[in-house]
N, C-alpha and C positions, 0 to 999 in steps of 0.2 A: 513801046518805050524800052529804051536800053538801058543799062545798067551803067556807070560810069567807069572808066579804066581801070583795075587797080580795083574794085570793091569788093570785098567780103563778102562769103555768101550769108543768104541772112539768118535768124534765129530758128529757121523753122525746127532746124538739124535738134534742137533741143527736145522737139516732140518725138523725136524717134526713140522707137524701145532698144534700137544698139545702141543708141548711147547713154541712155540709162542703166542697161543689161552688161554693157561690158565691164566698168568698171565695177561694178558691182560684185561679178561672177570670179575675177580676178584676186581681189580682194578675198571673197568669201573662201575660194579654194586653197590661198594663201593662208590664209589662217586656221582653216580645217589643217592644214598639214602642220602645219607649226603647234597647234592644240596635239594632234593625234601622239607627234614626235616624241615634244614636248612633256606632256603627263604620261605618253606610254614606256618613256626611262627610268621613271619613278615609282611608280603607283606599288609595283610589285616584285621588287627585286631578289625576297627568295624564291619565288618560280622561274624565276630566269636565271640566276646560279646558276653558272659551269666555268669550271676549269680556275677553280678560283683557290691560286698556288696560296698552300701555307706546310710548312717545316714541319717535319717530325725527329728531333733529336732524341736517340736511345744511347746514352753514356752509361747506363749500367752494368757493374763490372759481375755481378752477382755477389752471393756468399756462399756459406756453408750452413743451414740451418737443420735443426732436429726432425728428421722425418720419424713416419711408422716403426720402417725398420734400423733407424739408425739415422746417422747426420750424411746429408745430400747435399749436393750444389743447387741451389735455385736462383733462378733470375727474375724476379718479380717486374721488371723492368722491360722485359721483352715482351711477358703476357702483356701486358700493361699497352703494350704498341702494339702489339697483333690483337687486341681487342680493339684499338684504335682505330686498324686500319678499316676491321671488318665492319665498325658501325658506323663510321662515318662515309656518308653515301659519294663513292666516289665519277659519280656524272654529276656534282655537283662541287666537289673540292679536290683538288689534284694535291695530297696528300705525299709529300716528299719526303722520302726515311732517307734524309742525307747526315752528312758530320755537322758539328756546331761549328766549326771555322767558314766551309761552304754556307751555311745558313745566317751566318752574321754579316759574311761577304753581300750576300745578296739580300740581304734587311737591309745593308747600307746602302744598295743600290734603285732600291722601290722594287727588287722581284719577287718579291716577298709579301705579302698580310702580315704574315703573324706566322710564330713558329711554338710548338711543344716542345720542353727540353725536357725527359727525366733525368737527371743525375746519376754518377756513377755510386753512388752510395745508397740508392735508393731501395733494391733490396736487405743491407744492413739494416738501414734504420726502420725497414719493415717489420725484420726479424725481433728487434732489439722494444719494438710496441709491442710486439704480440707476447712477448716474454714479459713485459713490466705490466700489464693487465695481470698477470697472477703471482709476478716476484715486486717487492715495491720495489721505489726507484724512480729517478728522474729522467726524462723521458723527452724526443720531442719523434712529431709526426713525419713520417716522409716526406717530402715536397717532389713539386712538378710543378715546373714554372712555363705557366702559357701567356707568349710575346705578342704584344699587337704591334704595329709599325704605324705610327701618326703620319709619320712621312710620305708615307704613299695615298694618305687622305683617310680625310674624316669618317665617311662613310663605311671606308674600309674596315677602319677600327671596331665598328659597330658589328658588323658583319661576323668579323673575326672574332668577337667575343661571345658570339652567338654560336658560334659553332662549335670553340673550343670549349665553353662555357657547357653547353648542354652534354658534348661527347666526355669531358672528361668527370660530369657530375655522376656519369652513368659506370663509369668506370671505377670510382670512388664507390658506387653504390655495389658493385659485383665484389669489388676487392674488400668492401665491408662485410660481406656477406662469408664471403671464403675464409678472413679470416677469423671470425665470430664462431665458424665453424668448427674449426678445426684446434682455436684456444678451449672451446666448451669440452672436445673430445678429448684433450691432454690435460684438462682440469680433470676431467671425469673419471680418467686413467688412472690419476694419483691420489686424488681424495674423491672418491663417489660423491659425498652428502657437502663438498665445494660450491658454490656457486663466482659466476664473475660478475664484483660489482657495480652497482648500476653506471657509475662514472668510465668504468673501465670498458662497461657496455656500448654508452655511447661513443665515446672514443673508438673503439673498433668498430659501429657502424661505419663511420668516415674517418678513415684513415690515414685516408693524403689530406696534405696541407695544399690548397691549391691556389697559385701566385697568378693573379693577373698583372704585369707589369708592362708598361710602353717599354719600345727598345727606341732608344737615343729620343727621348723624347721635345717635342720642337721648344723652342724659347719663348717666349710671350712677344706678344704683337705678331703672329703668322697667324689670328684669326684660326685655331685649330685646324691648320692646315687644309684652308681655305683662301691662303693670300695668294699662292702660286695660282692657283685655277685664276680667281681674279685678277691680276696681274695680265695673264695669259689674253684675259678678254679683254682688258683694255688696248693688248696690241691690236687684236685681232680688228678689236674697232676702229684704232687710230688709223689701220690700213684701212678698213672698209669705207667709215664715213668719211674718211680724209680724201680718199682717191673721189669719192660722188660730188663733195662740197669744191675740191680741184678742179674737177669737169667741168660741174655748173658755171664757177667763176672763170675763170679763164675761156670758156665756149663766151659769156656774156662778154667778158672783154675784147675779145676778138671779132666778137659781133655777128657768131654766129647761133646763139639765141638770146631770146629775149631777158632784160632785170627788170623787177619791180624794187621797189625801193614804196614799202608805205601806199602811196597814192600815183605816185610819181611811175611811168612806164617807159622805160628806154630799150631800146632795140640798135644798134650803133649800124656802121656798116660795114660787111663781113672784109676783113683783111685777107688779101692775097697769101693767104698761106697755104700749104698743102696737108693734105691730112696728116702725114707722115711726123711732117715737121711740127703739127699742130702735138701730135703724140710726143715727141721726145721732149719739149717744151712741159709737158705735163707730169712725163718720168723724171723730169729734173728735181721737178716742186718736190714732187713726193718724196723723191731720196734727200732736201733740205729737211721735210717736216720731219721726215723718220728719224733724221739724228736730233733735233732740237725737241721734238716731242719724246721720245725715250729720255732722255734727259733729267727732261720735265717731269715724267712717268716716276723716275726715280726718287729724283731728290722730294716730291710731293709725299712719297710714299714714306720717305725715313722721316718726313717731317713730322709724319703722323705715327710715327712709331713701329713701321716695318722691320727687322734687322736685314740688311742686303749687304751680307758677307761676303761679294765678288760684285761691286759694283759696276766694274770696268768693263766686266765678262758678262754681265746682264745689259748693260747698255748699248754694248757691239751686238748682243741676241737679237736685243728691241728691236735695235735699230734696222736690224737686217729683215727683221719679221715684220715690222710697218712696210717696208719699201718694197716688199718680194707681193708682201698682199697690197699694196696702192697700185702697183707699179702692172699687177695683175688683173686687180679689177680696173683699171683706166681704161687697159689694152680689150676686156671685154665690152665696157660700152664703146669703144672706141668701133669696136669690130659688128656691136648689133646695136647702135644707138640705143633711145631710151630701154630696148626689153633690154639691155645689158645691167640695169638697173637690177631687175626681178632676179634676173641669175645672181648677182652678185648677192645679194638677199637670199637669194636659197642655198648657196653654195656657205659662204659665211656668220650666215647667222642659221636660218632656219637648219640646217641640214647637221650644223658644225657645232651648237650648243650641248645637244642631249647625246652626241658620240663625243666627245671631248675625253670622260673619262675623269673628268675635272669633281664635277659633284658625285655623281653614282659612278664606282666603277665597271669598266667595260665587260667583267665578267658577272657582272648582276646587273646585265639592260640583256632586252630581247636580240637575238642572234645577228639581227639589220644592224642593231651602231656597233658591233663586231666588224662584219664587214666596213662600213663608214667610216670605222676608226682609223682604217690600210691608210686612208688617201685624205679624209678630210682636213684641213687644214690647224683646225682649231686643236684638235687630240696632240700633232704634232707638235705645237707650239706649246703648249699646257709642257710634253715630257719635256720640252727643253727647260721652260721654267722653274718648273719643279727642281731639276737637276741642277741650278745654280742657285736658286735659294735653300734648297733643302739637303742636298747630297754633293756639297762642296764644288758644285761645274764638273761631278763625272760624267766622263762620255759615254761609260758601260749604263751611267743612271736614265738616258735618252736622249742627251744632250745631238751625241755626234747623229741618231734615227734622226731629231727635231732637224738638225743642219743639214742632214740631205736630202732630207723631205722637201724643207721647203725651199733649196735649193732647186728642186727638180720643179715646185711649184712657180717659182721664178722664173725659170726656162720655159716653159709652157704659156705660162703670158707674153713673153717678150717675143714671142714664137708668132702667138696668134697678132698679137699689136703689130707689129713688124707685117707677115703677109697679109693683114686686111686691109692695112693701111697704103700699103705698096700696089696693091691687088686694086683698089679704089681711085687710087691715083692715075695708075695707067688705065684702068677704064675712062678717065676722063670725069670720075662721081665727082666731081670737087660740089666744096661747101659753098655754097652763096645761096643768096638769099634769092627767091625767085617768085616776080610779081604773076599771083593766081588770075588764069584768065577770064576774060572780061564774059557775064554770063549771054547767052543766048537770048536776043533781042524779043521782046513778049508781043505779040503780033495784040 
């Protein structure tokens, strides 16, 4: 007995362990990577420290203070930063003795954490404590003001207070010591049976005043400098899920897969179109969504109270950053049908979340989202936004890196859509639907 023209093979295919086994293994592997990625960005960020730039400004001019043999030049300011240099471990902080104009330059720009200033007074007013410990007198402590940068993100800030927090407390603790020292010695010099006291004691144990302040710190509603990263992902999505949800529909309208609808199953019949043209059809959608979806992205966003200080110039970003990623991942399923799907999913989300740079930055993830960062799509996109919500649309801030980046990543898909689809065509692969043949007659 034969099978009837046209039928289906039957349920047996259900009892096989490949088709339990594949999706299964698929899945599972997908997700080991996305776990591993994932929490391996995280979990431990001062072991994975390097090169993680912050300022070291030395403005101190020195004085003339009383030595042993008479009155010297000293620069209290200088030890002060070559103590700095030498304790802070530099395979883990790239530690820059630049001018404060250079260092504000580039705190404006997100190149920066956070910067150390001493002041040019800061030897005076060192001299001028350690004198009023044994002459009265009103008095304040030297300062040293260590800068975090919110702007370059959250985490950063954490980071940088960590560092400058612990190096400059130790430095305080040496400079307390030196000069406890050496007021006991010039007490001792003038009146033997002197003591310094107990107020004046502790005061010269800590003797800097030490300033943690944000530099240009953000406004309210940027989410502590976590709205640019967010923001950033919302394009990344509009491009990703928009380009798969485009496929789906328009493959179903064209009839070259199946909708469900509910209960309801239509399958239409495949239109004579050619892959090629089925593709540009789809890069059209995407470049309509991208500018009406950034928009959207926008105006959603100040409704809830974002500040979006260059509307026009985040909106032309958006917009470019949806369409470069739709317009890329289309041309990938386009080019490997459904696995296009899995790429597009490992390239944009799984691969592109924990190198972003967005939450942890890239100098405190394991050396992998370093490299990741070069090319993955998401990091780019994050410095562009950053740079027009947070550092006014400068181009030195990442904007002009984000625009050729994903420039180059636009090229690259239009590259692959264009010869698979061309490539498919002249083989003759066209889409249609083709009735499975009829099974081998059962004797």
């Amino acid at each position: 007995m034969s099978h009837p023209e046209g039928a289906r093979p039957d349920a047996s295919i259900v009892r096989s362990p490949r088709f339990w086994l594949a999706p299964i293994a698929v899945v599972t592997l997908l997700m080991s990577l996305l776990a591993a990625l994932y929490m391996g960005s995280i979990l431990d960020p001062k072991s994975h420290l390097r090169g993680f730039p912050i300022a070291l400004v030395d403005q101190d001019v020195g004085d003339v203070v009383d030595g042993p043999d008479g009155p010297v030049h000293q620069n209290f300011g200088h030890d002060i930063a070559a103590g700095l240099v030498a304790n802070i471990p530099s395979d883990k902080v790239d530690l820059q003795q630049i001018s404060w104009a250079e260092a504000s330059s580039r705190l404006d720009t997100g190149d920066l954490y956070g910067a150390i200033v001493i002041p040019s007074d800061f030897t005076k007013r060192t001299a001028i404590l350690a004198q009023a410990s044994v002459v009265p007198g009103d008095v304040e402590r030297p300062v040293i003001t260590a800068y975090t940068n919110p702007r370059a993100g959250s985490f950063g800030v954490g980071i940088t207070q960590s560092i400058t927090g612990s190096a400059l407390a130790a430095a305080n603790e040496t400079m307390g010591k030196q000069l406890s020292a050496t007021v006991t010695e010039r007490l001792a010099a003038v009146a033997p049976d002197a003591t310094v006291s107990g107020g004046a004691a502790i005061v010269l144990a800590n003797p800097i005043d030490i300033l943690a302040l944000p530099h240009n710190p953000l406004p309210d509603g940027t989410g502590n400098g976590l709205s640019a990263f967010y923001f950033a992902l919302l394009l990344v999505l509009a491009g990703f899920t928009g380009a798969t949800v485009v496929n789906t529909v328009v493959d179903g309208m064209l009839g070259f897969a199946p909708t469900e609808y509910g209960p309801w199953f239509v399958h239409r019949d495949s239109v004579g179109i050619s892959r090629f043209h089925t593709l540009l059809i789809k890069w059209a959608i995407m470049a309509i969504l991208a500018a009406v979806v950034s928009a959207l992205y926008i105006w959603i966003s100040s409704a809830l109270g974002m500040p979006v200080p260059n509307a026009l110039e985040l909106w032309e970003f958006g917009a470019f950053v949806i369409a470069a990623i739709g317009i890329t991942a289309v041309s990938v399923m386009a080019a490997f049908g459904t696995a296009g799907l899995l790429v597009n999913l490992l390239v944009f989300v799984v691969l592109a979340l924990p190198s972003s740079g967005g939450a942890v930055p890239i100098e405190a993830t394991p050396p992998i989202y370093g490299f990741l960062a070069q090319f993955e799509p998401m990091h780019q996109v994050f410095l562009g936004t950053r740079a027009i919500l947070y550092f006014n649309g400068s181009a030195d801030a990442g904007l002009l890196h984000a625009v050729s980046m994903t420039s180059i990543g636009l090229l690259i898909g239009l590259v692959i859509g264009i010869v698979a689809t061309r490539f498919y065509d002249r083989r003759g692969l066209h889409r249609v639907r083709r009735t499975p043949p009829s099974a081998p007659a059962e004797v």
